[in-house]
N, CA, C, O and CB atoms as a CASP TS submission, in Angstrom:
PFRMAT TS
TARGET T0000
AUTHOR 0000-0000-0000
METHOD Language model
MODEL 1
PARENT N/A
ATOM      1  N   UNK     1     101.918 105.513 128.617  1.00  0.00           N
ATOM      2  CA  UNK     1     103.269 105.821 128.128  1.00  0.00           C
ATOM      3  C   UNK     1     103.623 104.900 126.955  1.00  0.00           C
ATOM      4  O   UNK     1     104.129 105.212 125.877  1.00  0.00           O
ATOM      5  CB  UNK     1     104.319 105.672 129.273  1.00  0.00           C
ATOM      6  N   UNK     2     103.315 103.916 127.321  1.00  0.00           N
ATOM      7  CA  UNK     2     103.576 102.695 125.610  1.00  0.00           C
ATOM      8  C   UNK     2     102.393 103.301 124.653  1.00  0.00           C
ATOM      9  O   UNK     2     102.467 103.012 123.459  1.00  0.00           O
ATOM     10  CB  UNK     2     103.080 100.349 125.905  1.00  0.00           C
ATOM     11  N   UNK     3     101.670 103.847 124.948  1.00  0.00           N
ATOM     12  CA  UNK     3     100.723 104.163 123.845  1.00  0.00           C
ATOM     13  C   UNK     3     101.566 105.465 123.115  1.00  0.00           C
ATOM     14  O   UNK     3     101.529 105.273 121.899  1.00  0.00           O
ATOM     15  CB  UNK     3      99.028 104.582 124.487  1.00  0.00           C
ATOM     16  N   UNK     4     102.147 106.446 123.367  1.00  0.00           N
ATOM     17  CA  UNK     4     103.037 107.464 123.086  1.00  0.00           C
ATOM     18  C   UNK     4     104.132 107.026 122.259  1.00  0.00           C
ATOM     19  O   UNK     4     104.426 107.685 121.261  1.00  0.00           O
ATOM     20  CB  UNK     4     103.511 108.030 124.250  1.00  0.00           C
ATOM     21  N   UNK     5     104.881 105.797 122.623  1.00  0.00           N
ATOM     22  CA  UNK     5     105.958 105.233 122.501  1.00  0.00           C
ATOM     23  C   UNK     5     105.680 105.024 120.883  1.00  0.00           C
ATOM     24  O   UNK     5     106.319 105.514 119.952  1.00  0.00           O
ATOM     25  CB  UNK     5     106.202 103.991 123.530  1.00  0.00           C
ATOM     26  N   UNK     6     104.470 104.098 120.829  1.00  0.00           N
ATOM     27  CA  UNK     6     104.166 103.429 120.013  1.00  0.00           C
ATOM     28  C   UNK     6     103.982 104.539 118.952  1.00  0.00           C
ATOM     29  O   UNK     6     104.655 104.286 117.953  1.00  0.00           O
ATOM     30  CB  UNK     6     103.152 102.550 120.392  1.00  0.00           C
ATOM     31  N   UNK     7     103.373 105.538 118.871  1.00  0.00           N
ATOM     32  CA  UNK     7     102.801 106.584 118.102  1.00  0.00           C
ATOM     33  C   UNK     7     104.170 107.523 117.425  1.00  0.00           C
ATOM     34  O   UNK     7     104.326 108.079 116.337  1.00  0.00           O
ATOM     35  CB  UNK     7     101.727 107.510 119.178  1.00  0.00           C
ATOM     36  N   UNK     8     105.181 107.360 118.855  1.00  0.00           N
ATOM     37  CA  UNK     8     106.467 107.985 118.358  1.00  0.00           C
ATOM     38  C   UNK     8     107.191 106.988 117.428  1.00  0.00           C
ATOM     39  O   UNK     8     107.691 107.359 116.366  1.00  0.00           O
ATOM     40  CB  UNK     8     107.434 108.392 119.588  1.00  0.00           C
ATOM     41  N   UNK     9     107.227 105.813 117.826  1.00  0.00           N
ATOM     42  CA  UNK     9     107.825 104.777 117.106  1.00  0.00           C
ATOM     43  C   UNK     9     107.490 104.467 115.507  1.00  0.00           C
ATOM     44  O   UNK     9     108.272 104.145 114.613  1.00  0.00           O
ATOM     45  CB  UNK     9     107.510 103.659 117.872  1.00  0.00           C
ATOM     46  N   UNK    10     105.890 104.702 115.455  1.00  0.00           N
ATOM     47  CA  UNK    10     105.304 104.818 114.451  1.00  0.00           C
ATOM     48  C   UNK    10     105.795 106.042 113.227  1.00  0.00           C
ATOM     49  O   UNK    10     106.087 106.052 112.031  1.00  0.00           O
ATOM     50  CB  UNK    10     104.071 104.928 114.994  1.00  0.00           C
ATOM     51  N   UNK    11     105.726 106.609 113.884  1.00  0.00           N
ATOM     52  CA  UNK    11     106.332 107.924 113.404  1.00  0.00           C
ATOM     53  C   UNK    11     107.713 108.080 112.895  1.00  0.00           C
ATOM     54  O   UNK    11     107.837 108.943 112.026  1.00  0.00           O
ATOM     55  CB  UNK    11     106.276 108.792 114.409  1.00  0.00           C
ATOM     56  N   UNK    12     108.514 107.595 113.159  1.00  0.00           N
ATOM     57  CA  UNK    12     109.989 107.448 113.063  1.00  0.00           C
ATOM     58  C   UNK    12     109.853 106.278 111.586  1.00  0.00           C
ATOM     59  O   UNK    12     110.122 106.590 110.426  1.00  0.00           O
ATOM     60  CB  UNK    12     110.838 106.719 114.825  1.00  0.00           C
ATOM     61  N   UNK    13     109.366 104.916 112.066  1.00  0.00           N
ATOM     62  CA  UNK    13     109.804 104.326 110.789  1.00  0.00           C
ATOM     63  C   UNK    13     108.705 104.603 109.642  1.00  0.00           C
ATOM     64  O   UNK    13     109.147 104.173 108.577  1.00  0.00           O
ATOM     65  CB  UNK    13     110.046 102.732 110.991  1.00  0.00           C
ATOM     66  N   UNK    14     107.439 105.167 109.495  1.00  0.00           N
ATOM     67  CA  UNK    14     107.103 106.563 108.650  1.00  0.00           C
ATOM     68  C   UNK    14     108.167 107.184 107.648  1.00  0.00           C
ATOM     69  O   UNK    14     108.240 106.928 106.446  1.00  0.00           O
ATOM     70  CB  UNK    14     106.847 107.739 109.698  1.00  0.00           C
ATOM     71  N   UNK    15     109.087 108.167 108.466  1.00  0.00           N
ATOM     72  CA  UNK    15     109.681 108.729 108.022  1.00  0.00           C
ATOM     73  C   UNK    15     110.853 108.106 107.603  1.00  0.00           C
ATOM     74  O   UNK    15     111.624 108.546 106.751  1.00  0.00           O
ATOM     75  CB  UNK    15     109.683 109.544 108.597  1.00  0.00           C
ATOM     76  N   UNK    16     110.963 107.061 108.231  1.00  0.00           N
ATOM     77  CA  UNK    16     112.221 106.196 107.505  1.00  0.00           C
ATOM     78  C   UNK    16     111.995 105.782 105.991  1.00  0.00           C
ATOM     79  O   UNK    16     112.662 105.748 104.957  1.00  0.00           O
ATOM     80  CB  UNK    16     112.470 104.723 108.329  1.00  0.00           C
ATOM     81  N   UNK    17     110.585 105.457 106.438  1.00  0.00           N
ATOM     82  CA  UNK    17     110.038 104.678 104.888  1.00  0.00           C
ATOM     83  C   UNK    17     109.819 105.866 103.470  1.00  0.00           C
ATOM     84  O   UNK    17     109.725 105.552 102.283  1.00  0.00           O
ATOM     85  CB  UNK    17     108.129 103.847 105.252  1.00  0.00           C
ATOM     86  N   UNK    18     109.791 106.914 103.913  1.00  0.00           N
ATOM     87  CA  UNK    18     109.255 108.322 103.035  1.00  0.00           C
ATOM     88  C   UNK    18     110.791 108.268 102.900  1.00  0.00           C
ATOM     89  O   UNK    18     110.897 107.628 101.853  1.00  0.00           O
ATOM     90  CB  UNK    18     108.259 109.979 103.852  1.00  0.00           C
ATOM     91  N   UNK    19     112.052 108.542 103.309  1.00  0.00           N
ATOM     92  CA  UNK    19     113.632 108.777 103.148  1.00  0.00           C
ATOM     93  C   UNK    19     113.561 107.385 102.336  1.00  0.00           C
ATOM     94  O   UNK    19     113.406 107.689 101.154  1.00  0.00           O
ATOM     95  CB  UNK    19     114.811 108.910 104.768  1.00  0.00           C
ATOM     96  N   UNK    20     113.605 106.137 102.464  1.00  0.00           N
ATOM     97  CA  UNK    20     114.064 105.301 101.801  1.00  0.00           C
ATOM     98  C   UNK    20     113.464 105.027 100.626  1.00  0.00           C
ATOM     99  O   UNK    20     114.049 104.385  99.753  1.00  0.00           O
ATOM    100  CB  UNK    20     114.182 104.428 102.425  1.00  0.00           C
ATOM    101  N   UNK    21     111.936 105.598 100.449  1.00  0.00           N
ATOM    102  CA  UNK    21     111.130 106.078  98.876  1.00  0.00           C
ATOM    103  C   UNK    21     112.233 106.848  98.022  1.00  0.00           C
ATOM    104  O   UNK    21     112.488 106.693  96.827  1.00  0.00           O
ATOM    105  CB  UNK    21     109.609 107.346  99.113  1.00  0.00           C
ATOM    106  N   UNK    22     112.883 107.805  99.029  1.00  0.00           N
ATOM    107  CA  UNK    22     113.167 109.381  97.948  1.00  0.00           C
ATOM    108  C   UNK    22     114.412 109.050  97.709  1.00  0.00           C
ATOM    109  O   UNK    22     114.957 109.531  96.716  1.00  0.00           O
ATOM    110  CB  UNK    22     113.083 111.199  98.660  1.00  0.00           C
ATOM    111  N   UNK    23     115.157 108.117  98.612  1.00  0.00           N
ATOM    112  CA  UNK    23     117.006 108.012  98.036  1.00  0.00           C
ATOM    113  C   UNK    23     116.613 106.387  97.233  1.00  0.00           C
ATOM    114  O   UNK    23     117.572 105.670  96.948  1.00  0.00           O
ATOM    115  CB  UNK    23     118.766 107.834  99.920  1.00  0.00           C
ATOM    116  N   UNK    24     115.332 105.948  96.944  1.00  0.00           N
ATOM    117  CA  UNK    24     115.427 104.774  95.561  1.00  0.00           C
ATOM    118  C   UNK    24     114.998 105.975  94.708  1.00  0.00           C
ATOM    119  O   UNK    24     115.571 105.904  93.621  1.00  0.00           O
ATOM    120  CB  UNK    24     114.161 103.065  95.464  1.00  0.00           C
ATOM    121  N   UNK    25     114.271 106.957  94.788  1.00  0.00           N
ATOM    122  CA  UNK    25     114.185 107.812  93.406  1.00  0.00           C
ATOM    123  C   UNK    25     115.323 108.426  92.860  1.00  0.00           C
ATOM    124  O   UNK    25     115.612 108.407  91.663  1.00  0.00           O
ATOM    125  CB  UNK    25     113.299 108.908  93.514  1.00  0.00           C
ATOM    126  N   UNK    26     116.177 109.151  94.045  1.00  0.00           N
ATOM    127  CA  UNK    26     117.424 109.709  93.596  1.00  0.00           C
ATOM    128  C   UNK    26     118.923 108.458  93.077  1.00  0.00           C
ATOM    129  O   UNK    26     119.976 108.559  92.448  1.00  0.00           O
ATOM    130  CB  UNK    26     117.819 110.717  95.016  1.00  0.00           C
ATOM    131  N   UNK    27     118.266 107.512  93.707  1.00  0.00           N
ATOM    132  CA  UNK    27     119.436 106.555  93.014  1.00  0.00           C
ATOM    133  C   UNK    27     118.609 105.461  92.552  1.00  0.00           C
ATOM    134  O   UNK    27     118.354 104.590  93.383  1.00  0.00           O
ATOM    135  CB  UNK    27     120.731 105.953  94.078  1.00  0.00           C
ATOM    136  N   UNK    28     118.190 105.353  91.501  1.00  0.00           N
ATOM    137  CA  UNK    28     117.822 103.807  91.333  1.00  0.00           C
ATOM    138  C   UNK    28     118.590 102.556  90.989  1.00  0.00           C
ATOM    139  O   UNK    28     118.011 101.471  90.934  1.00  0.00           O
ATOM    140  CB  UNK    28     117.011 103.753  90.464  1.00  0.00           C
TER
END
């Protein structure tokens, strides 16, 4: 179950990091 966690967790700040790429492109 922590191995899941981790993979979901992974996943989340991923996509945090891809959103916080695209709103420094749209606002620099």
């Amino acid at each position: 179950m922590d191995h899941i966690y981790h993979i979901d967790l992974y996943s989340i700040i991923q996509v945090f990091h891809i959103t916080a790429c695209h709103i420094n492109l749209v606002f620099p």
